[in-house]
C-alpha positions in Angstrom: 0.0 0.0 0.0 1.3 3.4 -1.1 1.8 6.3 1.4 1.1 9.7 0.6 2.6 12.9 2.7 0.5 15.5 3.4 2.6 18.6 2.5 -0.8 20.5 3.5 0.5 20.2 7.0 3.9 21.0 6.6 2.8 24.2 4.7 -1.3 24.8 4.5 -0.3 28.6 2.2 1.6 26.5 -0.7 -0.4 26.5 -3.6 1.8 24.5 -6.0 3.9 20.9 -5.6 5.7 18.6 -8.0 4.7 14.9 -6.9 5.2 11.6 -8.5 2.8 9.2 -9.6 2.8 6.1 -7.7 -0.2 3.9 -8.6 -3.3 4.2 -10.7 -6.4 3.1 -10.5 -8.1 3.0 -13.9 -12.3 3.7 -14.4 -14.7 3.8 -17.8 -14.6 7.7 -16.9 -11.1 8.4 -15.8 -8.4 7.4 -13.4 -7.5 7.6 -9.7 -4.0 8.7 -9.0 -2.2 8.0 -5.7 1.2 10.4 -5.7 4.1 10.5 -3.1 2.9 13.4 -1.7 -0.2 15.9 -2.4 -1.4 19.6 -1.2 -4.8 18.6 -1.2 -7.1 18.2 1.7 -9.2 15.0 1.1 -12.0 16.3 3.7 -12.8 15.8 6.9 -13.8 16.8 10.1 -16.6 18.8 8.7 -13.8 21.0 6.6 -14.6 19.8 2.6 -12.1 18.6 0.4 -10.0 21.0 -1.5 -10.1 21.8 -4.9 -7.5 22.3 -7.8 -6.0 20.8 -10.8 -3.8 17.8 -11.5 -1.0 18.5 -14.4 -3.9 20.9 -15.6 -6.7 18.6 -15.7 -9.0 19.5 -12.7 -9.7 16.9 -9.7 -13.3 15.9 -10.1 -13.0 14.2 -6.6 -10.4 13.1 -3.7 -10.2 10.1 -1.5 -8.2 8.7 1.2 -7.4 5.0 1.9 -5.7 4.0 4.4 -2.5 6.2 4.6 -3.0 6.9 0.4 -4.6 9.9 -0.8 -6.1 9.6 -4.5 -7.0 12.5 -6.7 -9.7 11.8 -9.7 -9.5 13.2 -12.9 -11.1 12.3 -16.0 -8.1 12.8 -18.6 -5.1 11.8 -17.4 -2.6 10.5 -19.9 0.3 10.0 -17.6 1.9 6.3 -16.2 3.2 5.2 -13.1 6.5 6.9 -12.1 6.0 10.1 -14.1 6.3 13.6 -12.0 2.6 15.7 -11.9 2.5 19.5 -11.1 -0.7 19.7 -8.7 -1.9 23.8 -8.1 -4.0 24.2 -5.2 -7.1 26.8 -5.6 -6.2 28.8 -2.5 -8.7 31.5 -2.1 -11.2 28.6 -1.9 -8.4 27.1 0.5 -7.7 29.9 2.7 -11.5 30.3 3.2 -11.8 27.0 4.3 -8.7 27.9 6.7 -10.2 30.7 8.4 -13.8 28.8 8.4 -12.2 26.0 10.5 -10.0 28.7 12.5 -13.0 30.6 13.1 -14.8 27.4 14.1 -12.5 26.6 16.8 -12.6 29.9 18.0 -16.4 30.6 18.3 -16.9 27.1 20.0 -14.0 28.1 22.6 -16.3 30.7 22.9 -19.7 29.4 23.1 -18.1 27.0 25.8 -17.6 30.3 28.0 -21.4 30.7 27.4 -22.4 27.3 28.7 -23.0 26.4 25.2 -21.3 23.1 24.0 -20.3 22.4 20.3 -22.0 19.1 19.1 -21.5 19.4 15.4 -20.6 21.5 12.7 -20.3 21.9 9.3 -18.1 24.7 6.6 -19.6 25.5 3.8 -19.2 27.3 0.7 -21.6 30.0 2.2 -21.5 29.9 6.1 -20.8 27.8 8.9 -22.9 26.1 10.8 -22.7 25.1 14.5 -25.0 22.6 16.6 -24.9 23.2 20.4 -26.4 21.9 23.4 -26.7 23.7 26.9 -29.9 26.3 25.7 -31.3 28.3 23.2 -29.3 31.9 22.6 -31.5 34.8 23.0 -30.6 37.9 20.7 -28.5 39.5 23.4 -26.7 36.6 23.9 -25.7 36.2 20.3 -24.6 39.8 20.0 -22.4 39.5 22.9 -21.0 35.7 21.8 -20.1 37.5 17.9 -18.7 40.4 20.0 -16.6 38.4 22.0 -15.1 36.3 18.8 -14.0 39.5 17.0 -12.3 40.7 20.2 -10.4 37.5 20.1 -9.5 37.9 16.5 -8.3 41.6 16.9 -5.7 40.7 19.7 -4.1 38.1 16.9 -3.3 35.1 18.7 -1.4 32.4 17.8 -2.4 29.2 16.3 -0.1 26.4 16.8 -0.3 23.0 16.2 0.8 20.0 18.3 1.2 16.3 17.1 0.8 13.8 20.1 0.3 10.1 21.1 -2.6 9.1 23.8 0.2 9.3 27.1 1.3 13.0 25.5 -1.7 14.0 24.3 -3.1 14.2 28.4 -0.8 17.6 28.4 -3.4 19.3 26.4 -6.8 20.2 28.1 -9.2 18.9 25.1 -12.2 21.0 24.6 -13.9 17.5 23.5 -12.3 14.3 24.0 -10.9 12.9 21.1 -11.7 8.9 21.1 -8.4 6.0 20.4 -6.4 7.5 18.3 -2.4 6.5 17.5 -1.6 9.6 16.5 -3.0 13.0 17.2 -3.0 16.5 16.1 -3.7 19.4 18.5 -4.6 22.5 17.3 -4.2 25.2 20.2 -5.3 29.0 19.9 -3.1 30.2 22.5 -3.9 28.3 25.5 -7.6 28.8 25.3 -8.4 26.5 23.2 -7.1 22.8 22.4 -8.9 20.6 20.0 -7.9 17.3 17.5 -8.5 18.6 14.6 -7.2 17.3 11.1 -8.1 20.2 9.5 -5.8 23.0 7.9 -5.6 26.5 9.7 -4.2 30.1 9.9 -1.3 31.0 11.8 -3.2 33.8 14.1 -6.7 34.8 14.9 -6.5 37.8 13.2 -6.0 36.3 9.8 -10.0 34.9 10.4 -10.8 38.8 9.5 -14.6 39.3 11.5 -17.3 36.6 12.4 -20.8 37.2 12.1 -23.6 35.8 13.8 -26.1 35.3 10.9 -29.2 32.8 12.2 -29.9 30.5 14.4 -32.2 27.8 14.2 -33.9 24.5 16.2 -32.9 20.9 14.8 -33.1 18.1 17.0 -34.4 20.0 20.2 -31.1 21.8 20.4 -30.1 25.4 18.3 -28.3 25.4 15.1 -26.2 28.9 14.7 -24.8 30.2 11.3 -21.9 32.2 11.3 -20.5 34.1 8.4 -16.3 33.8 8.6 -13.8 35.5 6.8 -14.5 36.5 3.1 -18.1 35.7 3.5 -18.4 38.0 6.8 -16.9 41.1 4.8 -18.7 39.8 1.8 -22.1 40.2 4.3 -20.8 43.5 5.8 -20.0 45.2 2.2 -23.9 43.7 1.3 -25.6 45.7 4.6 -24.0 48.3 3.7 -25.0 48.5 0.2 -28.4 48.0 1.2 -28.5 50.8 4.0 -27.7 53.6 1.5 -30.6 52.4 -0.7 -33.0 52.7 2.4 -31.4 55.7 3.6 -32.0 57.3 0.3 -35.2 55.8 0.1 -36.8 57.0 3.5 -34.4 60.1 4.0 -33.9 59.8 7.4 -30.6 58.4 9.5 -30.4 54.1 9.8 -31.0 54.6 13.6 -34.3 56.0 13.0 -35.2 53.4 10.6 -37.4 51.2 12.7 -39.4 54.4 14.0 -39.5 55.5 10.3 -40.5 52.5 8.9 -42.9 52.1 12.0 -44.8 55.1 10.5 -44.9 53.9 7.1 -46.8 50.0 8.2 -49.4 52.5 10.6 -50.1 55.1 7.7 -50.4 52.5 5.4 -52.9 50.5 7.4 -55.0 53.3 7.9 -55.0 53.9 4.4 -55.6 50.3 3.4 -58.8 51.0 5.7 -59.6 53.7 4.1 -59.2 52.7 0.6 -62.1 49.1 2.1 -64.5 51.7 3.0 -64.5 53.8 -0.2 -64.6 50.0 -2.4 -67.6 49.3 -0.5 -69.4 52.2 -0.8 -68.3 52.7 -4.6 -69.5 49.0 -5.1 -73.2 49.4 -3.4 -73.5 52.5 -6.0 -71.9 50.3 -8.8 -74.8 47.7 -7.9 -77.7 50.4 -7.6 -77.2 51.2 -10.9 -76.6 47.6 -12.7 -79.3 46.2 -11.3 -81.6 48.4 -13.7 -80.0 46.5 -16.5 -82.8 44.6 -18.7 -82.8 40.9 -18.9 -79.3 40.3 -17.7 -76.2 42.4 -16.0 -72.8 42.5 -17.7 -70.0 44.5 -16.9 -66.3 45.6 -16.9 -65.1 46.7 -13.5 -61.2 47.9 -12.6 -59.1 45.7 -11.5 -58.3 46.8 -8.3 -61.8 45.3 -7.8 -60.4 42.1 -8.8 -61.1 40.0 -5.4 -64.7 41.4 -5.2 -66.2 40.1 -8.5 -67.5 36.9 -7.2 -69.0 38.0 -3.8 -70.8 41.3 -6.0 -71.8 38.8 -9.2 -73.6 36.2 -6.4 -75.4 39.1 -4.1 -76.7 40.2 -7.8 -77.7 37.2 -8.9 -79.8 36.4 -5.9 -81.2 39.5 -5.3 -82.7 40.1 -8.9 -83.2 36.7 -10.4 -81.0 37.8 -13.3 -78.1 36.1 -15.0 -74.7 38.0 -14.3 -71.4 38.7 -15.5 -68.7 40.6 -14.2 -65.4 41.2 -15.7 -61.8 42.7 -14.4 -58.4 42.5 -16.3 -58.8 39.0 -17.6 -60.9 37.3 -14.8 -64.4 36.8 -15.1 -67.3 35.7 -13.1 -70.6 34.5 -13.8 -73.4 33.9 -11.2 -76.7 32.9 -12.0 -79.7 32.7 -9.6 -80.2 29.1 -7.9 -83.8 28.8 -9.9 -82.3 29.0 -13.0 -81.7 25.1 -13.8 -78.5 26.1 -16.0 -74.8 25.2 -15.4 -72.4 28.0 -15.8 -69.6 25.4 -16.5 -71.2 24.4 -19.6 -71.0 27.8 -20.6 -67.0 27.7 -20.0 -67.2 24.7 -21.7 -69.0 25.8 -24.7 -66.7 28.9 -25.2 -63.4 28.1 -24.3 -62.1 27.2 -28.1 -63.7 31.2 -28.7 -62.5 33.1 -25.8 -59.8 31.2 -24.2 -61.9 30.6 -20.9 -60.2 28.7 -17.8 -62.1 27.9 -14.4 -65.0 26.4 -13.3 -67.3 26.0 -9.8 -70.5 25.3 -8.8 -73.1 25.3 -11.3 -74.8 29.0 -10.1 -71.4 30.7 -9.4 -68.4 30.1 -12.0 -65.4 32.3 -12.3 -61.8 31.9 -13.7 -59.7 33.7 -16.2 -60.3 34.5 -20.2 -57.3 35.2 -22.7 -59.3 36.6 -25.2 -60.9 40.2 -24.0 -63.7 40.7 -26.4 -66.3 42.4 -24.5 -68.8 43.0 -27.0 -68.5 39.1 -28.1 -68.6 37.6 -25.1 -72.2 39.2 -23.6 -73.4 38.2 -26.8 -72.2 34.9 -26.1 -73.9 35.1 -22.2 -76.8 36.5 -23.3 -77.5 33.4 -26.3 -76.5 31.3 -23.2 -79.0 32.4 -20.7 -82.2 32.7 -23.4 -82.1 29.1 -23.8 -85.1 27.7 -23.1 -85.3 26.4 -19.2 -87.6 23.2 -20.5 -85.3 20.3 -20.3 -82.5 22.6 -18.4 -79.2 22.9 -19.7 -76.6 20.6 -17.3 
Protein backbone atom coordinates (compact mmCIF):
# COMPACT_ATOMS: atom_id res chain seq x y z
CA UNK A 1 0.00 0.00 0.00
CA UNK A 2 1.28 3.43 -1.13
CA UNK A 3 1.77 6.29 1.39
CA UNK A 4 1.05 9.75 0.64
CA UNK A 5 2.60 12.86 2.66
CA UNK A 6 0.55 15.51 3.38
CA UNK A 7 2.60 18.63 2.48
CA UNK A 8 -0.83 20.53 3.45
CA UNK A 9 0.50 20.22 7.01
CA UNK A 10 3.93 20.97 6.56
CA UNK A 11 2.84 24.25 4.71
CA UNK A 12 -1.26 24.78 4.53
CA UNK A 13 -0.31 28.59 2.25
CA UNK A 14 1.59 26.54 -0.69
CA UNK A 15 -0.39 26.51 -3.62
CA UNK A 16 1.77 24.45 -6.00
CA UNK A 17 3.93 20.87 -5.62
CA UNK A 18 5.73 18.59 -8.01
CA UNK A 19 4.71 14.89 -6.87
CA UNK A 20 5.15 11.56 -8.46
CA UNK A 21 2.78 9.17 -9.65
CA UNK A 22 2.84 6.15 -7.66
CA UNK A 23 -0.25 3.94 -8.64
CA UNK A 24 -3.26 4.22 -10.70
CA UNK A 25 -6.38 3.12 -10.54
CA UNK A 26 -8.11 3.03 -13.86
CA UNK A 27 -12.33 3.74 -14.42
CA UNK A 28 -14.74 3.85 -17.78
CA UNK A 29 -14.62 7.66 -16.90
CA UNK A 30 -11.10 8.45 -15.82
CA UNK A 31 -8.40 7.36 -13.38
CA UNK A 32 -7.52 7.63 -9.66
CA UNK A 33 -4.03 8.70 -8.96
CA UNK A 34 -2.20 8.05 -5.75
CA UNK A 35 1.21 10.41 -5.70
CA UNK A 36 4.07 10.47 -3.06
CA UNK A 37 2.87 13.45 -1.65
CA UNK A 38 -0.24 15.90 -2.35
CA UNK A 39 -1.44 19.64 -1.24
CA UNK A 40 -4.83 18.63 -1.21
CA UNK A 41 -7.07 18.18 1.75
CA UNK A 42 -9.18 15.03 1.12
CA UNK A 43 -11.97 16.30 3.73
CA UNK A 44 -12.75 15.84 6.91
CA UNK A 45 -13.83 16.80 10.10
CA UNK A 46 -16.58 18.82 8.71
CA UNK A 47 -13.76 20.98 6.60
CA UNK A 48 -14.63 19.79 2.58
CA UNK A 49 -12.06 18.63 0.41
CA UNK A 50 -10.00 20.99 -1.49
CA UNK A 51 -10.13 21.80 -4.93
CA UNK A 52 -7.54 22.25 -7.81
CA UNK A 53 -6.01 20.79 -10.83
CA UNK A 54 -3.81 17.79 -11.45
CA UNK A 55 -0.99 18.50 -14.42
CA UNK A 56 -3.91 20.92 -15.57
CA UNK A 57 -6.71 18.63 -15.67
CA UNK A 58 -8.96 19.47 -12.72
CA UNK A 59 -9.73 16.94 -9.70
CA UNK A 60 -13.30 15.89 -10.06
CA UNK A 61 -13.04 14.17 -6.56
CA UNK A 62 -10.44 13.15 -3.68
CA UNK A 63 -10.24 10.06 -1.50
CA UNK A 64 -8.20 8.70 1.24
CA UNK A 65 -7.39 5.01 1.86
CA UNK A 66 -5.66 4.02 4.41
CA UNK A 67 -2.54 6.23 4.57
CA UNK A 68 -3.04 6.94 0.42
CA UNK A 69 -4.59 9.87 -0.79
CA UNK A 70 -6.09 9.61 -4.53
CA UNK A 71 -6.98 12.48 -6.71
CA UNK A 72 -9.65 11.78 -9.65
CA UNK A 73 -9.50 13.21 -12.88
CA UNK A 74 -11.07 12.31 -15.96
CA UNK A 75 -8.09 12.77 -18.59
CA UNK A 76 -5.05 11.83 -17.37
CA UNK A 77 -2.63 10.53 -19.87
CA UNK A 78 0.34 10.01 -17.55
CA UNK A 79 1.93 6.26 -16.16
CA UNK A 80 3.19 5.19 -13.14
CA UNK A 81 6.45 6.94 -12.07
CA UNK A 82 6.01 10.11 -14.07
CA UNK A 83 6.33 13.57 -11.99
CA UNK A 84 2.64 15.66 -11.93
CA UNK A 85 2.55 19.53 -11.11
CA UNK A 86 -0.69 19.71 -8.66
CA UNK A 87 -1.85 23.77 -8.05
CA UNK A 88 -4.03 24.24 -5.19
CA UNK A 89 -7.14 26.78 -5.64
CA UNK A 90 -6.20 28.85 -2.46
CA UNK A 91 -8.72 31.48 -2.09
CA UNK A 92 -11.24 28.62 -1.87
CA UNK A 93 -8.45 27.08 0.50
CA UNK A 94 -7.73 29.92 2.71
CA UNK A 95 -11.50 30.29 3.24
CA UNK A 96 -11.78 27.04 4.31
CA UNK A 97 -8.69 27.93 6.75
CA UNK A 98 -10.22 30.73 8.41
CA UNK A 99 -13.82 28.77 8.42
CA UNK A 100 -12.23 25.98 10.46
CA UNK A 101 -10.01 28.72 12.51
CA UNK A 102 -13.01 30.62 13.13
CA UNK A 103 -14.79 27.38 14.09
CA UNK A 104 -12.47 26.62 16.84
CA UNK A 105 -12.57 29.94 18.01
CA UNK A 106 -16.39 30.56 18.34
CA UNK A 107 -16.92 27.10 19.96
CA UNK A 108 -14.03 28.14 22.61
CA UNK A 109 -16.31 30.69 22.88
CA UNK A 110 -19.70 29.38 23.07
CA UNK A 111 -18.09 26.99 25.84
CA UNK A 112 -17.62 30.29 27.96
CA UNK A 113 -21.41 30.71 27.36
CA UNK A 114 -22.35 27.31 28.66
CA UNK A 115 -23.03 26.41 25.18
CA UNK A 116 -21.26 23.10 24.02
CA UNK A 117 -20.33 22.38 20.34
CA UNK A 118 -21.99 19.09 19.05
CA UNK A 119 -21.50 19.43 15.38
CA UNK A 120 -20.58 21.54 12.73
CA UNK A 121 -20.33 21.85 9.26
CA UNK A 122 -18.10 24.68 6.62
CA UNK A 123 -19.58 25.53 3.76
CA UNK A 124 -19.22 27.27 0.74
CA UNK A 125 -21.57 30.02 2.20
CA UNK A 126 -21.54 29.93 6.07
CA UNK A 127 -20.76 27.83 8.86
CA UNK A 128 -22.88 26.13 10.82
CA UNK A 129 -22.71 25.05 14.55
CA UNK A 130 -25.03 22.64 16.58
CA UNK A 131 -24.86 23.24 20.42
CA UNK A 132 -26.40 21.86 23.43
CA UNK A 133 -26.74 23.68 26.89
CA UNK A 134 -29.93 26.26 25.71
CA UNK A 135 -31.29 28.32 23.25
CA UNK A 136 -29.32 31.91 22.62
CA UNK A 137 -31.50 34.77 22.98
CA UNK A 138 -30.56 37.87 20.73
CA UNK A 139 -28.51 39.51 23.40
CA UNK A 140 -26.65 36.56 23.88
CA UNK A 141 -25.74 36.24 20.31
CA UNK A 142 -24.57 39.84 20.04
CA UNK A 143 -22.38 39.49 22.87
CA UNK A 144 -21.05 35.70 21.75
CA UNK A 145 -20.15 37.47 17.89
CA UNK A 146 -18.68 40.40 20.05
CA UNK A 147 -16.60 38.43 22.01
CA UNK A 148 -15.13 36.25 18.81
CA UNK A 149 -14.04 39.47 17.02
CA UNK A 150 -12.26 40.67 20.21
CA UNK A 151 -10.38 37.55 20.09
CA UNK A 152 -9.47 37.94 16.54
CA UNK A 153 -8.29 41.61 16.85
CA UNK A 154 -5.65 40.67 19.72
CA UNK A 155 -4.05 38.14 16.87
CA UNK A 156 -3.32 35.14 18.72
CA UNK A 157 -1.38 32.42 17.77
CA UNK A 158 -2.38 29.24 16.34
CA UNK A 159 -0.15 26.36 16.83
CA UNK A 160 -0.34 22.96 16.15
CA UNK A 161 0.81 20.00 18.31
CA UNK A 162 1.22 16.32 17.11
CA UNK A 163 0.79 13.84 20.08
CA UNK A 164 0.25 10.12 21.09
CA UNK A 165 -2.58 9.07 23.83
CA UNK A 166 0.19 9.34 27.07
CA UNK A 167 1.25 12.98 25.51
CA UNK A 168 -1.68 14.02 24.33
CA UNK A 169 -3.12 14.22 28.41
CA UNK A 170 -0.83 17.57 28.36
CA UNK A 171 -3.43 19.32 26.40
CA UNK A 172 -6.79 20.19 28.07
CA UNK A 173 -9.16 18.93 25.10
CA UNK A 174 -12.18 21.04 24.61
CA UNK A 175 -13.86 17.49 23.53
CA UNK A 176 -12.31 14.34 24.00
CA UNK A 177 -10.86 12.93 21.07
CA UNK A 178 -11.73 8.94 21.13
CA UNK A 179 -8.45 5.97 20.45
CA UNK A 180 -6.36 7.51 18.30
CA UNK A 181 -2.39 6.54 17.54
CA UNK A 182 -1.56 9.62 16.53
CA UNK A 183 -3.01 12.98 17.23
CA UNK A 184 -2.95 16.46 16.11
CA UNK A 185 -3.67 19.36 18.45
CA UNK A 186 -4.61 22.47 17.33
CA UNK A 187 -4.22 25.21 20.20
CA UNK A 188 -5.27 28.96 19.87
CA UNK A 189 -3.06 30.22 22.49
CA UNK A 190 -3.90 28.31 25.54
CA UNK A 191 -7.58 28.82 25.29
CA UNK A 192 -8.44 26.46 23.22
CA UNK A 193 -7.14 22.76 22.39
CA UNK A 194 -8.94 20.59 20.04
CA UNK A 195 -7.89 17.26 17.46
CA UNK A 196 -8.49 18.61 14.59
CA UNK A 197 -7.22 17.28 11.10
CA UNK A 198 -8.08 20.23 9.49
CA UNK A 199 -5.84 23.03 7.95
CA UNK A 200 -5.58 26.51 9.75
CA UNK A 201 -4.16 30.11 9.90
CA UNK A 202 -1.28 31.00 11.82
CA UNK A 203 -3.24 33.79 14.12
CA UNK A 204 -6.65 34.75 14.90
CA UNK A 205 -6.46 37.82 13.20
CA UNK A 206 -6.04 36.32 9.79
CA UNK A 207 -9.99 34.90 10.37
CA UNK A 208 -10.83 38.84 9.48
CA UNK A 209 -14.62 39.27 11.45
CA UNK A 210 -17.27 36.57 12.43
CA UNK A 211 -20.80 37.22 12.08
CA UNK A 212 -23.64 35.80 13.80
CA UNK A 213 -26.09 35.30 10.90
CA UNK A 214 -29.21 32.80 12.20
CA UNK A 215 -29.89 30.46 14.44
CA UNK A 216 -32.24 27.84 14.21
CA UNK A 217 -33.87 24.55 16.15
CA UNK A 218 -32.95 20.89 14.84
CA UNK A 219 -33.07 18.12 16.97
CA UNK A 220 -34.35 19.97 20.20
CA UNK A 221 -31.14 21.84 20.36
CA UNK A 222 -30.05 25.39 18.30
CA UNK A 223 -28.27 25.40 15.15
CA UNK A 224 -26.21 28.88 14.71
CA UNK A 225 -24.78 30.22 11.25
CA UNK A 226 -21.93 32.20 11.33
CA UNK A 227 -20.55 34.08 8.45
CA UNK A 228 -16.34 33.82 8.60
CA UNK A 229 -13.77 35.47 6.80
CA UNK A 230 -14.55 36.50 3.08
CA UNK A 231 -18.10 35.69 3.48
CA UNK A 232 -18.36 38.00 6.76
CA UNK A 233 -16.91 41.10 4.81
CA UNK A 234 -18.66 39.78 1.82
CA UNK A 235 -22.11 40.21 4.34
CA UNK A 236 -20.81 43.47 5.78
CA UNK A 237 -20.04 45.16 2.19
CA UNK A 238 -23.94 43.67 1.26
CA UNK A 239 -25.60 45.69 4.62
CA UNK A 240 -24.04 48.33 3.68
CA UNK A 241 -25.01 48.49 0.16
CA UNK A 242 -28.38 47.97 1.17
CA UNK A 243 -28.49 50.80 4.02
CA UNK A 244 -27.66 53.56 1.54
CA UNK A 245 -30.62 52.44 -0.67
CA UNK A 246 -33.04 52.72 2.39
CA UNK A 247 -31.38 55.67 3.62
CA UNK A 248 -32.01 57.29 0.29
CA UNK A 249 -35.19 55.81 0.13
CA UNK A 250 -36.78 57.01 3.51
CA UNK A 251 -34.41 60.14 3.99
CA UNK A 252 -33.93 59.80 7.43
CA UNK A 253 -30.63 58.37 9.50
CA UNK A 254 -30.42 54.09 9.78
CA UNK A 255 -31.04 54.63 13.59
CA UNK A 256 -34.29 55.97 12.98
CA UNK A 257 -35.16 53.42 10.60
CA UNK A 258 -37.39 51.20 12.70
CA UNK A 259 -39.42 54.35 14.01
CA UNK A 260 -39.47 55.53 10.29
CA UNK A 261 -40.50 52.46 8.89
CA UNK A 262 -42.94 52.10 12.04
CA UNK A 263 -44.76 55.13 10.52
CA UNK A 264 -44.94 53.90 7.14
CA UNK A 265 -46.79 50.04 8.16
CA UNK A 266 -49.42 52.53 10.57
CA UNK A 267 -50.09 55.08 7.69
CA UNK A 268 -50.40 52.50 5.39
CA UNK A 269 -52.87 50.53 7.39
CA UNK A 270 -55.03 53.32 7.93
CA UNK A 271 -54.96 53.93 4.36
CA UNK A 272 -55.63 50.27 3.45
CA UNK A 273 -58.76 51.05 5.69
CA UNK A 274 -59.64 53.73 4.07
CA UNK A 275 -59.17 52.66 0.62
CA UNK A 276 -62.06 49.10 2.06
CA UNK A 277 -64.50 51.68 2.97
CA UNK A 278 -64.49 53.79 -0.23
CA UNK A 279 -64.62 50.03 -2.45
CA UNK A 280 -67.56 49.30 -0.46
CA UNK A 281 -69.37 52.22 -0.80
CA UNK A 282 -68.34 52.67 -4.59
CA UNK A 283 -69.53 49.05 -5.08
CA UNK A 284 -73.23 49.42 -3.45
CA UNK A 285 -73.51 52.45 -5.98
CA UNK A 286 -71.91 50.26 -8.83
CA UNK A 287 -74.76 47.65 -7.94
CA UNK A 288 -77.73 50.38 -7.63
CA UNK A 289 -77.16 51.23 -10.90
CA UNK A 290 -76.58 47.58 -12.67
CA UNK A 291 -79.33 46.21 -11.29
CA UNK A 292 -81.57 48.41 -13.73
CA UNK A 293 -80.04 46.49 -16.54
CA UNK A 294 -82.85 44.64 -18.69
CA UNK A 295 -82.79 40.87 -18.88
CA UNK A 296 -79.26 40.29 -17.68
CA UNK A 297 -76.20 42.36 -16.02
CA UNK A 298 -72.81 42.53 -17.68
CA UNK A 299 -69.98 44.50 -16.87
CA UNK A 300 -66.27 45.63 -16.92
CA UNK A 301 -65.14 46.74 -13.54
CA UNK A 302 -61.24 47.93 -12.58
CA UNK A 303 -59.10 45.66 -11.51
CA UNK A 304 -58.34 46.84 -8.35
CA UNK A 305 -61.78 45.31 -7.82
CA UNK A 306 -60.45 42.09 -8.76
CA UNK A 307 -61.08 40.02 -5.37
CA UNK A 308 -64.72 41.38 -5.17
CA UNK A 309 -66.18 40.10 -8.48
CA UNK A 310 -67.54 36.88 -7.24
CA UNK A 311 -68.98 38.05 -3.83
CA UNK A 312 -70.82 41.25 -6.02
CA UNK A 313 -71.82 38.83 -9.19
CA UNK A 314 -73.58 36.22 -6.39
CA UNK A 315 -75.36 39.14 -4.12
CA UNK A 316 -76.65 40.17 -7.79
CA UNK A 317 -77.66 37.24 -8.91
CA UNK A 318 -79.84 36.41 -5.93
CA UNK A 319 -81.25 39.50 -5.31
CA UNK A 320 -82.74 40.14 -8.86
CA UNK A 321 -83.18 36.66 -10.36
CA UNK A 322 -81.00 37.76 -13.34
CA UNK A 323 -78.05 36.11 -15.02
CA UNK A 324 -74.66 37.96 -14.26
CA UNK A 325 -71.38 38.70 -15.52
CA UNK A 326 -68.67 40.60 -14.24
CA UNK A 327 -65.42 41.21 -15.73
CA UNK A 328 -61.83 42.74 -14.36
CA UNK A 329 -58.43 42.50 -16.34
CA UNK A 330 -58.76 39.02 -17.60
CA UNK A 331 -60.86 37.34 -14.76
CA UNK A 332 -64.43 36.78 -15.09
CA UNK A 333 -67.34 35.70 -13.09
CA UNK A 334 -70.60 34.50 -13.84
CA UNK A 335 -73.43 33.87 -11.22
CA UNK A 336 -76.68 32.86 -12.04
CA UNK A 337 -79.69 32.67 -9.59
CA UNK A 338 -80.23 29.06 -7.86
CA UNK A 339 -83.76 28.78 -9.89
CA UNK A 340 -82.34 29.05 -13.01
CA UNK A 341 -81.72 25.07 -13.82
CA UNK A 342 -78.45 26.09 -15.97
CA UNK A 343 -74.77 25.22 -15.41
CA UNK A 344 -72.41 28.01 -15.78
CA UNK A 345 -69.58 25.37 -16.50
CA UNK A 346 -71.25 24.37 -19.56
CA UNK A 347 -71.04 27.78 -20.57
CA UNK A 348 -67.04 27.71 -20.01
CA UNK A 349 -67.23 24.65 -21.73
CA UNK A 350 -69.03 25.82 -24.69
CA UNK A 351 -66.65 28.91 -25.24
CA UNK A 352 -63.37 28.14 -24.27
CA UNK A 353 -62.08 27.22 -28.10
CA UNK A 354 -63.68 31.22 -28.75
CA UNK A 355 -62.47 33.11 -25.84
CA UNK A 356 -59.78 31.19 -24.18
CA UNK A 357 -61.89 30.61 -20.87
CA UNK A 358 -60.22 28.70 -17.85
CA UNK A 359 -62.07 27.90 -14.43
CA UNK A 360 -65.04 26.45 -13.35
CA UNK A 361 -67.32 25.98 -9.84
CA UNK A 362 -70.48 25.26 -8.79
CA UNK A 363 -73.14 25.28 -11.32
CA UNK A 364 -74.78 28.99 -10.12
CA UNK A 365 -71.38 30.73 -9.40
CA UNK A 366 -68.44 30.06 -12.03
CA UNK A 367 -65.36 32.27 -12.27
CA UNK A 368 -61.84 31.94 -13.68
CA UNK A 369 -59.68 33.69 -16.20
CA UNK A 370 -60.35 34.53 -20.20
CA UNK A 371 -57.26 35.18 -22.74
CA UNK A 372 -59.30 36.59 -25.17
CA UNK A 373 -60.86 40.24 -24.05
CA UNK A 374 -63.75 40.73 -26.43
CA UNK A 375 -66.33 42.40 -24.55
CA UNK A 376 -68.79 43.01 -26.95
CA UNK A 377 -68.53 39.07 -28.10
CA UNK A 378 -68.56 37.60 -25.08
CA UNK A 379 -72.15 39.17 -23.62
CA UNK A 380 -73.43 38.18 -26.82
CA UNK A 381 -72.21 34.90 -26.07
CA UNK A 382 -73.94 35.12 -22.25
CA UNK A 383 -76.83 36.55 -23.27
CA UNK A 384 -77.55 33.44 -26.30
CA UNK A 385 -76.48 31.29 -23.21
CA UNK A 386 -78.97 32.43 -20.70
CA UNK A 387 -82.17 32.67 -23.43
CA UNK A 388 -82.13 29.06 -23.81
CA UNK A 389 -85.09 27.75 -23.14
CA UNK A 390 -85.29 26.42 -19.20
CA UNK A 391 -87.56 23.17 -20.45
CA UNK A 392 -85.35 20.35 -20.29
CA UNK A 393 -82.51 22.61 -18.41
CA UNK A 394 -79.18 22.88 -19.70
CA UNK A 395 -76.59 20.65 -17.32
Amino acid sequence: MHSTHKSYYDDPYLRKLEARVEALQQEADGSWICTNQTLFYPGGGGQPADQGSLDGHRIQDIKTETDSIWHFVSDFKGNIGNLVQLELDFSRRYYMMQQHSGQHLISHVLDGFGLQTESVHLGEQYTAVEVSGGFPDANQLRAIQHRCNTLIGKGLPIHTHIANQESIKQFPLRKESGMWEVLRVVEIDGLDFSACGGTHVKQTSEIGLILCDGIEKIRGRARLHFKIGARAFKQIEMFQHVTNQVQNLLQTEPEQFPERISRLQEEQNNQHKTLEQLKRLYLHEIQKELIQQPDFIFYRIEPIFANEISKLARSMANSVQKGVCILSGQRFCLALPESFPLNGNTFIQQQQSQFGLRGGGPPSLVQGSLQIQDDSALREAVQSFLNQPFSGGIS
